[in-house]
C-alpha positions as a LaTeX table, in Angstrom:
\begin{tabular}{lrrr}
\hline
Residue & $x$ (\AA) & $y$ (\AA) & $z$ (\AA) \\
\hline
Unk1 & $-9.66$ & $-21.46$ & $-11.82$ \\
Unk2 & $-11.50$ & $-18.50$ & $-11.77$ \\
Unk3 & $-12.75$ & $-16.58$ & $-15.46$ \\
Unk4 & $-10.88$ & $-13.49$ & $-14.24$ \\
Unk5 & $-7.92$ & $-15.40$ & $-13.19$ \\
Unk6 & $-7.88$ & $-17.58$ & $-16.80$ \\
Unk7 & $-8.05$ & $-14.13$ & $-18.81$ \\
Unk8 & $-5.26$ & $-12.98$ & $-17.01$ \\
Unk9 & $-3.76$ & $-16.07$ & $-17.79$ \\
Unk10 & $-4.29$ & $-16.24$ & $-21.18$ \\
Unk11 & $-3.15$ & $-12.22$ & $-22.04$ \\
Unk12 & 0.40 & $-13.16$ & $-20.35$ \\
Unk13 & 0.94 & $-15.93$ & $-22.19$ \\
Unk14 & $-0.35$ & $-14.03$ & $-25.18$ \\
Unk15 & 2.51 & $-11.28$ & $-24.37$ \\
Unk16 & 5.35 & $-14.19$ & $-23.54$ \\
Unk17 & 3.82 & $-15.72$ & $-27.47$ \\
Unk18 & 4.62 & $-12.41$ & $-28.87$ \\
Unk19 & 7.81 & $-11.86$ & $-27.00$ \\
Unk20 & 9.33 & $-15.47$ & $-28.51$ \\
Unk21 & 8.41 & $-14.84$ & $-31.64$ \\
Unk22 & 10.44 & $-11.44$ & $-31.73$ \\
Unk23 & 13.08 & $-13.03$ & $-30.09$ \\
Unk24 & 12.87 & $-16.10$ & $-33.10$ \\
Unk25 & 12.40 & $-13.46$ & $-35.95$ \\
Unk26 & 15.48 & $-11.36$ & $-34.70$ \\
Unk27 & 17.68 & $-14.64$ & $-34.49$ \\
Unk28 & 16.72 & $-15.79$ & $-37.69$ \\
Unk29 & 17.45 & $-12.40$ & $-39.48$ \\
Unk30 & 21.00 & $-11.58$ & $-38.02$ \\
Unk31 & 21.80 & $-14.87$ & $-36.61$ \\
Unk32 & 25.28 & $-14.06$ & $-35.49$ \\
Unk33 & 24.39 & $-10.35$ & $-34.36$ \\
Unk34 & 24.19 & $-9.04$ & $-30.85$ \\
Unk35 & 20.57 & $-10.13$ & $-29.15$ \\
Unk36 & 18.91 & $-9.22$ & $-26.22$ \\
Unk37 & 19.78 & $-11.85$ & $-23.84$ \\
Unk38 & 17.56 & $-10.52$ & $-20.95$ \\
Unk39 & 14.24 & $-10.54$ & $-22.72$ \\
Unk40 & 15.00 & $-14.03$ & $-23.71$ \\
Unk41 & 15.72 & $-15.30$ & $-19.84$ \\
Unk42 & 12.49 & $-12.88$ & $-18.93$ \\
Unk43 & 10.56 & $-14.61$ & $-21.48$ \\
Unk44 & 11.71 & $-17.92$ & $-19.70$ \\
Unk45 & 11.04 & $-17.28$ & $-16.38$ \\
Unk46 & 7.41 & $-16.02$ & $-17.53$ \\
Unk47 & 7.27 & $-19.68$ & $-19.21$ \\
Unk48 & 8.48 & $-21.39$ & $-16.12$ \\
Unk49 & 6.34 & $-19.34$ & $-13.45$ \\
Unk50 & 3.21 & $-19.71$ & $-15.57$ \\
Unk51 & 4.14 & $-23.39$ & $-15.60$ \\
Unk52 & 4.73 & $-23.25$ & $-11.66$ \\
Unk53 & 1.75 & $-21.81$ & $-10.89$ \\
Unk54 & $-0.41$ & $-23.71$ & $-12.81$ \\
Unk55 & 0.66 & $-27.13$ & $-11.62$ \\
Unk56 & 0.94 & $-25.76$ & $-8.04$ \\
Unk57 & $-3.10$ & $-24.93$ & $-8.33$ \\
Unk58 & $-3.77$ & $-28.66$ & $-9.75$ \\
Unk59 & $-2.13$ & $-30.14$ & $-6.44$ \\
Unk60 & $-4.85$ & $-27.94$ & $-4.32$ \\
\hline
\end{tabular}
């Protein structure tokens, strides 16, 4: 991987780290309120692409 292409890397998964741990800190204050279910699946599919796409670049 290229440097430019590992500090891209590394400020999306910084934004998906900071996105769980809003999405863990709302749960655990108001665990039976309403949450946003969409930023939790977008969080996800950030996880899961990331994943993708780095295991997709190993096989190269």
């Amino acid at each position: 991987m290229s440097k430019k292409t590992k500090i891209i890397r590394g400020i999306i998964v910084t934004i998906l780290l900071i996105c769980t741990a809003f999405i863990v800190y709302s749960i655990a204050t108001d665990p039976l309120g309403k949450h946003d279910v969409m930023l939790a699946l977008a969080v996800t599919a950030g996880f899961i692409a990331l994943g993708t796409n780095k295991n997709g670049a190993k096989e190269k």
